[in-house]
C-alpha positions in Angstrom: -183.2 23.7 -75.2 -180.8 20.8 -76.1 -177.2 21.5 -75.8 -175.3 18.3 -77.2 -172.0 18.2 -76.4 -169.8 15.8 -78.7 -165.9 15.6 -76.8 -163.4 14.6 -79.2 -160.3 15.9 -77.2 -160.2 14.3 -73.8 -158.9 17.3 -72.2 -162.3 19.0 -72.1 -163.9 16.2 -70.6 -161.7 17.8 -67.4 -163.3 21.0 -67.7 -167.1 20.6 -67.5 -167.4 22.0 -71.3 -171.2 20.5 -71.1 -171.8 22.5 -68.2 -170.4 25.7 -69.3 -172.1 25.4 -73.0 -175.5 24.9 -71.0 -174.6 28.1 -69.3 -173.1 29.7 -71.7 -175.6 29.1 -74.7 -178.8 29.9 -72.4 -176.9 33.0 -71.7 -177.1 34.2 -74.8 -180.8 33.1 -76.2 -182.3 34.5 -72.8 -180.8 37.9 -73.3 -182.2 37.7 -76.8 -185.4 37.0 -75.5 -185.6 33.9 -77.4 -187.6 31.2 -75.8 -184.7 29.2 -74.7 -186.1 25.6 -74.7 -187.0 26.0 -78.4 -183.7 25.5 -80.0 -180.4 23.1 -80.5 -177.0 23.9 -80.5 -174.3 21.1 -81.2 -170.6 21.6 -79.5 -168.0 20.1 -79.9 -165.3 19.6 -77.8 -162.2 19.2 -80.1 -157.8 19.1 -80.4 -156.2 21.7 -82.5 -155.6 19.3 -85.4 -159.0 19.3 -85.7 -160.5 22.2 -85.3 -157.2 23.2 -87.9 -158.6 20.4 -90.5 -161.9 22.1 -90.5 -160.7 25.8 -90.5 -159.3 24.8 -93.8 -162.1 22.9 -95.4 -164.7 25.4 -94.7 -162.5 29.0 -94.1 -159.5 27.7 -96.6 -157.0 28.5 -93.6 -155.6 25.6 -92.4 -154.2 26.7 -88.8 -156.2 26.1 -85.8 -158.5 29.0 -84.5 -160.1 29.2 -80.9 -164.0 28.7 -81.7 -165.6 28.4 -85.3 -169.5 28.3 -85.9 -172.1 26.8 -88.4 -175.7 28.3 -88.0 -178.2 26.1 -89.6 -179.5 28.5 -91.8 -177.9 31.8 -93.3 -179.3 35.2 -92.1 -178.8 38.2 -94.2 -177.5 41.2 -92.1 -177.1 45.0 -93.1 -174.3 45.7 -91.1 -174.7 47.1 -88.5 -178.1 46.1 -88.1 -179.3 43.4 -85.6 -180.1 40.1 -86.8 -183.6 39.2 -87.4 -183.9 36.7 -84.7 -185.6 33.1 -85.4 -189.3 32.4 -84.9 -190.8 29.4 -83.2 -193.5 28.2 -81.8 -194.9 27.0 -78.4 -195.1 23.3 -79.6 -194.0 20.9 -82.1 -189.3 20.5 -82.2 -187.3 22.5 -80.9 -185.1 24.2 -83.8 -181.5 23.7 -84.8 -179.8 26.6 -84.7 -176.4 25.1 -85.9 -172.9 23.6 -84.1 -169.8 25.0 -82.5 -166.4 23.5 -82.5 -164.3 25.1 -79.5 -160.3 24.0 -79.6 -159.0 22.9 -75.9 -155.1 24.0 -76.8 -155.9 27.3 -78.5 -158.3 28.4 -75.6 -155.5 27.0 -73.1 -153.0 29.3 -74.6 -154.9 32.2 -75.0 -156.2 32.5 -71.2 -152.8 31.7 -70.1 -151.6 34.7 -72.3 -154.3 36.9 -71.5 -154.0 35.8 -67.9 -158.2 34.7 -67.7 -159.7 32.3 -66.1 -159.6 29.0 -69.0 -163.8 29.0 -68.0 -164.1 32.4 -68.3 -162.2 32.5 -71.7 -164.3 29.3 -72.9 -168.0 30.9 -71.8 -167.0 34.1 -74.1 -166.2 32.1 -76.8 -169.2 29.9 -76.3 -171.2 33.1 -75.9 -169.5 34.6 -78.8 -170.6 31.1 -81.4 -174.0 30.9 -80.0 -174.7 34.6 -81.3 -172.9 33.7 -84.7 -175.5 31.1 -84.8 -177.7 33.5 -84.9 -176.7 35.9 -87.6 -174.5 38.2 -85.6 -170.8 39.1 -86.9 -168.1 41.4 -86.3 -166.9 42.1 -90.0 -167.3 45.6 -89.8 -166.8 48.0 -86.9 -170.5 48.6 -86.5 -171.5 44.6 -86.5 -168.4 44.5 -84.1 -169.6 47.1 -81.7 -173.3 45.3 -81.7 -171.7 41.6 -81.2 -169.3 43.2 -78.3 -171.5 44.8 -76.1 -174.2 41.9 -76.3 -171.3 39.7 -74.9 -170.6 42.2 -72.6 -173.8 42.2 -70.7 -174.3 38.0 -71.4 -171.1 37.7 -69.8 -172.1 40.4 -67.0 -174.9 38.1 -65.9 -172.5 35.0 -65.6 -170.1 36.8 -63.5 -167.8 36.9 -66.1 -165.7 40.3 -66.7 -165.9 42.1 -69.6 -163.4 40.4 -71.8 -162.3 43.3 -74.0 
């Protein structure tokens, strides 16, 4: 799988954020049972002001969030329903499943408030795009409830409590 990590805010270049998106996004796919080295996921490492600039254009709310998500292609859910997960096949490219943008000073703040490990905090949110990416939401309380517990056990397997 190809996890390309673009840093625009030199603060995450501190952290390891390639390592823990590696981790993070297998994670996710594996527990899926999605053949992991089949698919792309782009991250990037971004400021406030930026990840604020493109909560606006694309969510029309121009404050900075923690983690938004792009999947490549739209995937129609009846809520509470899972996702129907992506098909591909043993050869020929690996498929894009879409890009990540992950805000260094949001996640900074809301470990510190929430008194988590800043890795722990960024692998959840990591966790949590990567199965946006794939259809999965948390609009209503039965999506929510689905999306939870899958990040629940992801998490689980990286050592990482249960972060709700």
């Amino acid at each position: 799988m190809g996890i390309e990590c673009l840093i625009e805010d030199p603060a995450w270049e501190e952290v390891g954020l390639d390592g823990l998106a590696a981790c993070a996004c297998v994670a996710a796919l594996d527990e899926l049972g999605l053949a992991v080295a089949r698919f792309e996921i782009s991250v990037l490492g971004c400021s406030d002001a930026r990840i604020a600039a493109l909560n606006a254009d694309f969510r029309a709310r121009p404050q900075p969030t923690n983690v938004l998500s792009w999947p490549a292609e739209a995937v129609e859910v009846l809520p509470g329903e899972m996702p129907e997960l992506p098909e591909v096949t043993e050869t020929g490219p690996a498929r894009e499943l879409g890009d990540i943008a992950i805000a260094h000073g949001v996640c900074t703040r809301e470990s510190a408030a929430a008194g988590k490990p800043f890795e722990h905090h960024v692998t959840h949110l990591l966790v949590h795009g990567t199965l946006h990416l794939l259809g999965f939401d948390h609009i209503s309380d039965a999506d929510a409830a689905l999306m939870e517990g899958l990040e629940t056990r992801i998490l689980a397997r990286l050592g990482v409590p249960d972060p709700y």
